[in-house]
Each structure stands twice: as C-alpha cells, then as structure tokens.
N, C-alpha and C positions, 0 to 999 in steps of 0.2 A: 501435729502442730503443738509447740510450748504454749505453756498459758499466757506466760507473757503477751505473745503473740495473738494468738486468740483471743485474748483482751484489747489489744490495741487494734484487730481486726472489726472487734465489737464495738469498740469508739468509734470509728472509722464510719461504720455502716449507721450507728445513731447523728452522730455527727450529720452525715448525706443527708439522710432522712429529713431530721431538719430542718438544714439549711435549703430543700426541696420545698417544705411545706412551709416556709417563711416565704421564696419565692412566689409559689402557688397564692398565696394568703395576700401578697402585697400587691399580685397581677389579678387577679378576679376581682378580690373585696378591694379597693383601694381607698374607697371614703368606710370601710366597716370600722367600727370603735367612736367615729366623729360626727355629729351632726348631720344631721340628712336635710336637705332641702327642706323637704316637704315639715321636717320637726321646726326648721327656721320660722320657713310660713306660717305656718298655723300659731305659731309663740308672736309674730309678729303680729299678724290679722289678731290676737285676742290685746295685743298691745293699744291696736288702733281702737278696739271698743274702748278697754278702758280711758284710753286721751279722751275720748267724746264723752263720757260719760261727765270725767272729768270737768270738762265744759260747760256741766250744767251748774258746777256747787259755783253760792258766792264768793268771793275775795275777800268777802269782810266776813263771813263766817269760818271765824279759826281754827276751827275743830275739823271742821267739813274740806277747808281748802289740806289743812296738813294729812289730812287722810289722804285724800285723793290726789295729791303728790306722790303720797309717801308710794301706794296701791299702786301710781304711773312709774317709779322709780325702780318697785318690786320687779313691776312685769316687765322692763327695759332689761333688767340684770335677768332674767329670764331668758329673752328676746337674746341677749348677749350670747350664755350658756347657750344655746341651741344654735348658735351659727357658725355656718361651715368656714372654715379657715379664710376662703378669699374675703370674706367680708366683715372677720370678728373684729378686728381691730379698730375698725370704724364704727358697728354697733357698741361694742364695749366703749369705746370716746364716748357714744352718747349717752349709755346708761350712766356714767361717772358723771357727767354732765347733768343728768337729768337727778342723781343721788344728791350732788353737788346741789342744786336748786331745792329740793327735797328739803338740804338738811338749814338751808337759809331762812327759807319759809316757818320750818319748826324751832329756829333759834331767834324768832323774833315775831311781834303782834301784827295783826291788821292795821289798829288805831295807829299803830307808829309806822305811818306813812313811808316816813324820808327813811325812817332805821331799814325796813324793808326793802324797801325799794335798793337803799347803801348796799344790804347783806345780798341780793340775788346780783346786783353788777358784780360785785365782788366774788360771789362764786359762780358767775358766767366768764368773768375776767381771764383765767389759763386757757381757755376752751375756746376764746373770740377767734384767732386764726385758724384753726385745724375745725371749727365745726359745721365750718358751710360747706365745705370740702366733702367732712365723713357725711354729712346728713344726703349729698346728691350722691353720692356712693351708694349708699342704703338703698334711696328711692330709686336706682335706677336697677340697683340690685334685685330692689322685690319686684318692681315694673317687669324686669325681662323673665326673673323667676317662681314671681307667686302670684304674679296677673292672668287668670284663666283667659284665654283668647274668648272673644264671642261666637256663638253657633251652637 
C-alpha cells in the first residue's frame, strides 16, 4: 500500500471512529454537558428560600430591602444557569426581570415613595406581557418536575 494511500485509509478509519462516538455520545448522553433536572430543582427550591426570607426584611429599611433583592436576583440568574433547555427561556425572562427590579430598588430611596414606586413600573414595564406566561411555565415546570409525590 502507498503512503498516500495509507494515509488516507488512516483518515478514513479516525474519521468512522468519530463520527461513531459523536453518535454514541448524542444517543445515550443526550442532556450530558446541560442542566440536569435535578441541578434546576435544587437551584430553584434554594430560590424559594431565599424569596421567604426576603419577606421578612422591611421596605423602608434600604440597606436590608436592596440586599435581599439584590441575594433574590443572584439566585434567579442561578435558578436560570441550571435549567434545562425546555424551560430556560422562561426562567432567564424572570431572572432579567427580577435583575430589572433589583436594579430599581438600588437606584432609588425608600423615603421617595412615588420615585420608587415610578422606577420598579418602569423596569416591570418590557416584562408586563410575557411574565405571566413565563412565570406559569416555571410553576408548572417545577410542579410536574421538582414536586416529590406524597408516600
């Protein structure tokens, strides 16, 4: 056999190989490299602590509210990162959203009632049609896949 030959019988066979183990790789593993479930859950459920916790700080303490935005805004871009493709689109809407109120609250005081109150319409305003939508998306998404059945 030429080497030429030989060579190009040598691509040939790396080539197969390959393009074998690309099949293999795409039919077994088919979510391996992306989000797992189970990483969604668990990012979501620590989501849900932090929102309650959240609940507890006042509205008029400034320091305490833009923290515990900022902390709910964090773990939503979290919550985003960790979800599996059917449902990223809709969690990322609401982390942008939740970033969006985040960054209203920290660009304006308590005492100024109407400014704040002005600055969160305004950055809930691009997100009013599309976030009732993503948000029942979400809940039905975690409902059917992070809600442990009873027993």
């Amino acid at each position: 056999m030429t080497a030429p030959a030989a060579r190009r019988r040598r691509l040939l066979i790396v080539a197969s190989t390959a393009a074998v183990a690309v099949v293999m790789y795409f039919t077994l593993w088919p979510d391996s490299g992306g989000p797992s479930v189970e990483e969604f859950c668990g990012e979501f459920a620590h989501l849900l602590v932090v929102d309650q916790l959240s609940l507890a700080v006042s509205p008029n303490d400034d320091a305490a509210a833009r923290d515990a935005l900022d902390r709910t805004a964090r773990q939503f871009r979290d919550a985003a990162d960790a979800s599996p493709t059917e449902i990223r689109p809709d969690v990322r809407l609401l982390a942008e959203l939740t970033a969006a109120l985040s960054e209203a609250v920290a660009a304006t005081a308590s005492r100024e009632t109407f400014d704040r109150a002005a600055a969160l319409l305004a950055a809930q305003d691009p997100f009013l049609e599309t976030q009732d939508a993503a948000a029942q998306r979400v809940v039905d998404y975690v409902t059917r896949n992070c809600v442990s059945a009873p027993g």
